[in-house]
MMTF fields as JSON, N, C-alpha, C and O atoms, coordinates in Angstrom:
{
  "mmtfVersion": "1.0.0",
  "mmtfProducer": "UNKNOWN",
  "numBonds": 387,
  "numAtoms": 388,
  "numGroups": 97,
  "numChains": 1,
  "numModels": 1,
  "chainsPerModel": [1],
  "groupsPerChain": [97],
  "chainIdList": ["A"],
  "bondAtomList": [4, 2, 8, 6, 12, 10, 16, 14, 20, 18, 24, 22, 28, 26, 32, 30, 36, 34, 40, 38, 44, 42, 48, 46, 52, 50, 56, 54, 60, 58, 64, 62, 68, 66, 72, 70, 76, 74, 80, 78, 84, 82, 88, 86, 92, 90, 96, 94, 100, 98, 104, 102, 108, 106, 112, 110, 116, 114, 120, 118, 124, 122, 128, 126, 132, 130, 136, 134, 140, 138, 144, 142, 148, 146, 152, 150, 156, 154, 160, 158, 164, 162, 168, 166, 172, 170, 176, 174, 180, 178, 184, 182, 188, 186, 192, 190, 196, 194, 200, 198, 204, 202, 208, 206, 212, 210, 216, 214, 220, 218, 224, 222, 228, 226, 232, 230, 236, 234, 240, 238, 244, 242, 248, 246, 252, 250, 256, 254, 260, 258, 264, 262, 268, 266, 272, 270, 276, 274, 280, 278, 284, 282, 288, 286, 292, 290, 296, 294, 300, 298, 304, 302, 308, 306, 312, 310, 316, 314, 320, 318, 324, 322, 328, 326, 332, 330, 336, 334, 340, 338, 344, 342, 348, 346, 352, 350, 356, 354, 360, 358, 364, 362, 368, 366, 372, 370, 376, 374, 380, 378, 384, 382],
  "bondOrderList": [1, 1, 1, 1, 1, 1, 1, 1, 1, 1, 1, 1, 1, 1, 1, 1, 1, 1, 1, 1, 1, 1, 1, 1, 1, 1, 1, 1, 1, 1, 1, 1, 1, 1, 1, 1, 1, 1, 1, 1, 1, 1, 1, 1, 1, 1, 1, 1, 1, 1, 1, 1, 1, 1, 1, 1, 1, 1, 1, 1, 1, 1, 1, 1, 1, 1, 1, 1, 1, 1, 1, 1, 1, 1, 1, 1, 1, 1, 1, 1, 1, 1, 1, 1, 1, 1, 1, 1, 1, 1, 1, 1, 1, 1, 1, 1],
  "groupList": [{"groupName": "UNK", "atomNameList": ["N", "CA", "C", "O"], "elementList": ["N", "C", "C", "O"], "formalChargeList": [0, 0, 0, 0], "bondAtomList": [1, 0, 2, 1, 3, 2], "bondOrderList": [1, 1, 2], "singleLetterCode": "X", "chemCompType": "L-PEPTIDE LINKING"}],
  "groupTypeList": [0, 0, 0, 0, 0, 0, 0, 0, 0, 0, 0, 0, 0, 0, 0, 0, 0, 0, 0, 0, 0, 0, 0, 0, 0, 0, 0, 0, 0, 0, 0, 0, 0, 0, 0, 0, 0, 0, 0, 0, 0, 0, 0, 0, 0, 0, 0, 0, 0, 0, 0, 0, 0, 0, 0, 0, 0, 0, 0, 0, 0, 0, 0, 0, 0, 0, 0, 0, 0, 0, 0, 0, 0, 0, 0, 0, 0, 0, 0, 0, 0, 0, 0, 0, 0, 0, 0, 0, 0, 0, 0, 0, 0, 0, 0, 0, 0],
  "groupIdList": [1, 2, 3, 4, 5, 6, 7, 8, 9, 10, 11, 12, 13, 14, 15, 16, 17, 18, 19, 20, 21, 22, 23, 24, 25, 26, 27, 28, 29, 30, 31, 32, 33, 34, 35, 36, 37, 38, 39, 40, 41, 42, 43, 44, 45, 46, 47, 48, 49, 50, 51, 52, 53, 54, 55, 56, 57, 58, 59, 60, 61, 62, 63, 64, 65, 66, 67, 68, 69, 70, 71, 72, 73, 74, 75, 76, 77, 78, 79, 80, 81, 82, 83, 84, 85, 86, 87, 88, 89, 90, 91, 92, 93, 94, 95, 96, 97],
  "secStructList": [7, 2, 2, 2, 2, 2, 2, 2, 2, 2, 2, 0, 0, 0, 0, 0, 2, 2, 2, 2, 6, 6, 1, 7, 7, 7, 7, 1, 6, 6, 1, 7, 7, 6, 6, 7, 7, 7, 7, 3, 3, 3, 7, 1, 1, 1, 7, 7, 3, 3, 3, 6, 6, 6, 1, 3, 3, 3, 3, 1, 1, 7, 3, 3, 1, 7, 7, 7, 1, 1, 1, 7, 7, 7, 6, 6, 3, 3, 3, 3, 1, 1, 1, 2, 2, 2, 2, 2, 2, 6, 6, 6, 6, 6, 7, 7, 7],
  "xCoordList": [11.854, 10.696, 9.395, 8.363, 9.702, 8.334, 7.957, 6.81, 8.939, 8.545, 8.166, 7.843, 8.091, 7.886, 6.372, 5.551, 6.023, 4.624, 3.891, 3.014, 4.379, 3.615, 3.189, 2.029, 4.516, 4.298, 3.086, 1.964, 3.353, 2.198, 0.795, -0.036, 0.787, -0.744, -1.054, -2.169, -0.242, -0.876, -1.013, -1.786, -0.231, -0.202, -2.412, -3.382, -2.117, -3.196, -4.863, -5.948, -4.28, -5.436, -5.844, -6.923, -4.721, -4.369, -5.276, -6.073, -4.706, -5.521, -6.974, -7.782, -7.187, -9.003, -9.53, -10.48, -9.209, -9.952, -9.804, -10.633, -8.795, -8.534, -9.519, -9.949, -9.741, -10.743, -12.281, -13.227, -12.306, -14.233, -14.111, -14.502, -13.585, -14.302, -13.806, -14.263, -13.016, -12.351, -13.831, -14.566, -13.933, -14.834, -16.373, -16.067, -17.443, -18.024, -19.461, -19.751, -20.006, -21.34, -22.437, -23.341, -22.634, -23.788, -25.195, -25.743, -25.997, -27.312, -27.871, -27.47, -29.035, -30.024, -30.474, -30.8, -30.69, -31.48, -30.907, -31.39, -29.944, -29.243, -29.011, -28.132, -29.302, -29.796, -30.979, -31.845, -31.099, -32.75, -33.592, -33.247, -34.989, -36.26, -36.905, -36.999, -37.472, -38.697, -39.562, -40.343, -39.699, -40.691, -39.404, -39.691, -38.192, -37.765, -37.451, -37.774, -37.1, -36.77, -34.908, -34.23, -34.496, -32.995, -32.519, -31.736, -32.911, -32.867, -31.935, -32.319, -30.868, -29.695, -30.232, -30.927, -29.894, -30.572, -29.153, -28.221, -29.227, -27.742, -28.253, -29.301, -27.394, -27.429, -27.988, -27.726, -28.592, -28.975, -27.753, -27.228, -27.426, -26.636, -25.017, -24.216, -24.749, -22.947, -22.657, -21.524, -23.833, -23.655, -23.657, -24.069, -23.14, -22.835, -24.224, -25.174, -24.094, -24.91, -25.219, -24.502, -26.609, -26.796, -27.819, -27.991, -28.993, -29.862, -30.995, -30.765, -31.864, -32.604, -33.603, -34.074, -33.601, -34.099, -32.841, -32.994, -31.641, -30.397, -30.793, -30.579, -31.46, -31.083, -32.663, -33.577, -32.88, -33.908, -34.714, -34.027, -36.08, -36.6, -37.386, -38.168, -37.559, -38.332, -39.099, -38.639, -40.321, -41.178, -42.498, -43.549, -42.241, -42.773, -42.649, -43.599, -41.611, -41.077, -41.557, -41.521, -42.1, -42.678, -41.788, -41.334, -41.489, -40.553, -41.319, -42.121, -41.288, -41.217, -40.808, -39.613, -41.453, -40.798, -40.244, -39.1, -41.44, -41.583, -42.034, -43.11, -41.404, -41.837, -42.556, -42.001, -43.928, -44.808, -45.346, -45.029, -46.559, -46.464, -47.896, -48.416, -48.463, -49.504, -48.408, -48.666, -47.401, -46.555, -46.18, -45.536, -46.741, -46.316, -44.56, -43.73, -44.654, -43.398, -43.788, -44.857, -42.472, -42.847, -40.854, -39.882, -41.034, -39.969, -39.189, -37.975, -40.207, -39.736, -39.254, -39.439, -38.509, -37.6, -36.829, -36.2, -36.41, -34.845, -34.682, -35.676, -33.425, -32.948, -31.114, -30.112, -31.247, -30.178, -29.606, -30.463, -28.43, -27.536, -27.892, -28.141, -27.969, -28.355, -29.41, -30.271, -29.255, -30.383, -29.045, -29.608, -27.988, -27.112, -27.216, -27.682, -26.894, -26.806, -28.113, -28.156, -29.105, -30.522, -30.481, -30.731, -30.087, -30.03, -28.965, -29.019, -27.941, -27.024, -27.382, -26.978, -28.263, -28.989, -29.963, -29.791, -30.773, -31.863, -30.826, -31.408, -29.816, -28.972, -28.606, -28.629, -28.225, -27.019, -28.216, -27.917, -29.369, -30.805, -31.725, -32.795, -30.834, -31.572, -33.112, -33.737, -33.598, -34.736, -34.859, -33.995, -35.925, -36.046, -36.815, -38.029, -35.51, -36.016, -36.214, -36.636],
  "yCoordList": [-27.108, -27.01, -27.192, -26.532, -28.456, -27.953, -27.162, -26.763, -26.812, -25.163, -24.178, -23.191, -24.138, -22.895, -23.245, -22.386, -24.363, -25.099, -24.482, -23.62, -25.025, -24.869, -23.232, -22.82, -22.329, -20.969, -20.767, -20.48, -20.939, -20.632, -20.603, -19.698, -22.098, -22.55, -21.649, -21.137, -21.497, -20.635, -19.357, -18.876, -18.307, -17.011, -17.12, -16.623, -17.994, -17.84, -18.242, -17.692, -19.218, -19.211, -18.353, -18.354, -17.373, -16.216, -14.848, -14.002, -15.157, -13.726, -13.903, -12.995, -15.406, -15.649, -15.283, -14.5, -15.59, -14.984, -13.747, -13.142, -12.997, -11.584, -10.465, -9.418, -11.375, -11.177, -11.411, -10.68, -12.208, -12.697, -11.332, -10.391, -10.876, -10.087, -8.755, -7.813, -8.459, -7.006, -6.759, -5.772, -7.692, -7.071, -8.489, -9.614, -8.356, -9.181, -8.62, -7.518, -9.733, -9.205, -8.413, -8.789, -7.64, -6.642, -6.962, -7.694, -6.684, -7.239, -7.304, -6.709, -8.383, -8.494, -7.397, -7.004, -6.404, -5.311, -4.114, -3.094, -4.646, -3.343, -4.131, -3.494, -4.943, -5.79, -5.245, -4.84, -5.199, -5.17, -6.289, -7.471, -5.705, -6.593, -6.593, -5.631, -7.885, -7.651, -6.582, -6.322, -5.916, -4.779, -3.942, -3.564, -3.359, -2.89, -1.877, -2.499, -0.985, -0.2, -0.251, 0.574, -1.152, -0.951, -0.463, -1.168, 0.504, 1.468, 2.405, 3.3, 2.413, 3.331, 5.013, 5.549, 5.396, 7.28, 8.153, 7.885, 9.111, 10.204, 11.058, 11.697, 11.053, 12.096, 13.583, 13.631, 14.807, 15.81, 16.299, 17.234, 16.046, 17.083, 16.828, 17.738, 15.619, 15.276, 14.669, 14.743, 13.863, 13.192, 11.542, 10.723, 11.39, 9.68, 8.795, 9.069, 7.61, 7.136, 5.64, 4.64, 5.891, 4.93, 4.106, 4.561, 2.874, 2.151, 3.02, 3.355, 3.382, 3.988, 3.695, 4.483, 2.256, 1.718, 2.208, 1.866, 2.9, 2.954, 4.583, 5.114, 5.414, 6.763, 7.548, 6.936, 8.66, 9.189, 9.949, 10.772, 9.709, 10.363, 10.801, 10.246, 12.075, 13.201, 13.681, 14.249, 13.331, 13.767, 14.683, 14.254, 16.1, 16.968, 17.357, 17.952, 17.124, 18.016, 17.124, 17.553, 15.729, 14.496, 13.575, 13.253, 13.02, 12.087, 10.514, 10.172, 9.524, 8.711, 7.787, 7.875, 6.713, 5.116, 4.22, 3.777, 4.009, 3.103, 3.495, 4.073, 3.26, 3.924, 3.094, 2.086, 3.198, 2.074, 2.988, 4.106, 1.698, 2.5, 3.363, 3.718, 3.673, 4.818, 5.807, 6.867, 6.079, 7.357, 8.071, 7.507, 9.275, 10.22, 10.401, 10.63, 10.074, 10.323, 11.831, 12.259, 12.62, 14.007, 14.281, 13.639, 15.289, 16.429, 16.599, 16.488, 16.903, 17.178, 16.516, 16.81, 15.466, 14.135, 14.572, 15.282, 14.658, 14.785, 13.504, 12.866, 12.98, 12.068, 12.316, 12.956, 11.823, 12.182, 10.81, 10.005, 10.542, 9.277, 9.508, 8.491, 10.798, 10.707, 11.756, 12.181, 12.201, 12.628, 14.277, 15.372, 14.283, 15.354, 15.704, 16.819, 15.027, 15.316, 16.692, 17.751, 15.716, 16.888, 17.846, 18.866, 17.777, 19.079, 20.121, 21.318, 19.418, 20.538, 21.174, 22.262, 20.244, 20.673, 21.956, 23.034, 21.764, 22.741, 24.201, 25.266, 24.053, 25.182, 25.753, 26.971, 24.874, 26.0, 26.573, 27.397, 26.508, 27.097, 27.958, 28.512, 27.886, 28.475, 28.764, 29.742, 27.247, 26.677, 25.663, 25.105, 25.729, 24.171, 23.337, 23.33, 21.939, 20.715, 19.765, 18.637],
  "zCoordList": [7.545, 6.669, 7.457, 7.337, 8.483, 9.401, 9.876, 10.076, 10.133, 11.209, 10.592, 11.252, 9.233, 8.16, 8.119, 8.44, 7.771, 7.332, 9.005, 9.062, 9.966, 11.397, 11.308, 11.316, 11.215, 11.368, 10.257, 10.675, 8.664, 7.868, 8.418, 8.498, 8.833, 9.243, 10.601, 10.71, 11.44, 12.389, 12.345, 13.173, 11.264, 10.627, 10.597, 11.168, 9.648, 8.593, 10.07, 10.252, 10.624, 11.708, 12.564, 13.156, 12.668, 13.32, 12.547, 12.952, 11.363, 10.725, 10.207, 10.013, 9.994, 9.804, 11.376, 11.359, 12.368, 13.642, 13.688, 14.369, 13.045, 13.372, 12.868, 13.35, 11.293, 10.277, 10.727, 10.434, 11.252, 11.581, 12.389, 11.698, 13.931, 14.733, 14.263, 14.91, 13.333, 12.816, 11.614, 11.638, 10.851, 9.866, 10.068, 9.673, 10.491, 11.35, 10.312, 9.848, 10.258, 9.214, 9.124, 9.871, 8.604, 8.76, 9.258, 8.434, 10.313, 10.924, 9.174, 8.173, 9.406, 8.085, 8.045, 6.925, 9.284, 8.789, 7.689, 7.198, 7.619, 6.834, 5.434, 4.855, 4.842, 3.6, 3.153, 3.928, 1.593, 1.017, 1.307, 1.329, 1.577, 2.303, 1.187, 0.424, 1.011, 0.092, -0.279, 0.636, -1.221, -1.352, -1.552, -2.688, -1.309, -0.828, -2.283, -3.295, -2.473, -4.1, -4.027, -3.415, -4.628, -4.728, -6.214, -6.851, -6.633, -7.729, -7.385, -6.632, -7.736, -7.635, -7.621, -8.484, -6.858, -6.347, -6.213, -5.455, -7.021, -6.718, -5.531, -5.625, -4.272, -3.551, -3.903, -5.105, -3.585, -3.579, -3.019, -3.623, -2.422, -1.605, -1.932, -2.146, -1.927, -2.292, -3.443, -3.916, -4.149, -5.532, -5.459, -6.281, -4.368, -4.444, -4.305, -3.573, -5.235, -5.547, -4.728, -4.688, -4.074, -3.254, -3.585, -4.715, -3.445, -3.249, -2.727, -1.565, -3.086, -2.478, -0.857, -0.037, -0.947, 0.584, 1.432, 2.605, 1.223, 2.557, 2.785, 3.875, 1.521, 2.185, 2.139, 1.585, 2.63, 2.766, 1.383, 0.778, 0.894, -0.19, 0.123, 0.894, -0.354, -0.427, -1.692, -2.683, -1.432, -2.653, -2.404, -1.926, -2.837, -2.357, -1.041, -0.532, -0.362, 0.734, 1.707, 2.86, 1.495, 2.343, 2.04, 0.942, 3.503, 3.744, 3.191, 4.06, 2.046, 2.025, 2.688, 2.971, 3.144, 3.551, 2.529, 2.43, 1.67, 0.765, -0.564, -0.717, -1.35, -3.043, -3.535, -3.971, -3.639, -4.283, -5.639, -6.043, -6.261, -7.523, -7.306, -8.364, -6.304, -6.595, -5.865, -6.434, -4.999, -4.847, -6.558, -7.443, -6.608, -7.93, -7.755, -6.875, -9.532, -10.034, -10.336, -10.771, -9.941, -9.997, -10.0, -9.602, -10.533, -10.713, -9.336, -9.162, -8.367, -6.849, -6.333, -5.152, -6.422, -5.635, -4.999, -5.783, -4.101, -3.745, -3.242, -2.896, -3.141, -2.602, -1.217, -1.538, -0.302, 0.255, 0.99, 1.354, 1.195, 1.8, 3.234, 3.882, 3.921, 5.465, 5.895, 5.124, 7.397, 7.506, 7.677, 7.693, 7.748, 7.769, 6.616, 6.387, 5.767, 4.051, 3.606, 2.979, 4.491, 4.439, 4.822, 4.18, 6.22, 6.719, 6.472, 6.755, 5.865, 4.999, 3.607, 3.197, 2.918, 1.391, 1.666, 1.097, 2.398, 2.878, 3.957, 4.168, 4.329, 4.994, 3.896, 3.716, 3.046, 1.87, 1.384, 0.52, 1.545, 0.239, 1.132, 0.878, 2.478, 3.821, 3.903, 4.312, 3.23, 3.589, 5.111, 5.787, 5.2, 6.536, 6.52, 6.729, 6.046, 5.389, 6.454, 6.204]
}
């Protein structure tokens, strides 16, 4: 029975270290910052729905940083998860975004 208890406890010490450097925490920078717009945005191009501070917005064909409230709410939004996502939205419409 000891030896079952010994093996348990060292399984388990075994797979929390395995765990910290296999899945290891995301820099702060990739967290929402103050100011930041975490308003759920559907992709343009694939659908999936992201935070809008993680992916790129486009309003009027101008790349946004920051969505404050004198930026116009307008029709023209696009929103995309990367900067590929973009450049595949604007290929299929064989525009250049």
């Amino acid at each position: 029975m000891f030896a079952f208890i010994i093996n348990v406890i060292i399984i388990l010490i075994v797979m929390k270290v395995f765990f910290k450097f296999m899945y290891p925490k995301p820099p702060k920078a990739f967290f929402a910052q103050a100011g930041d717009d975490t308003s759920l945005r559907r992709c343009a191009h694939c659908g999936h729905e992201l935070a809008t501070y993680r992916g790129i917005l486009l309003v009027d064909g101008v790349e946004v940083t920051k969505k404050t409230d004198d930026t116009p709410d307008t029709a023209n939004e696009l929103f995309f998860c990367n900067d590929e996502h973009r450049q595949g939205f604007f290929a299929e419409r064989g525009e250049k975004g």
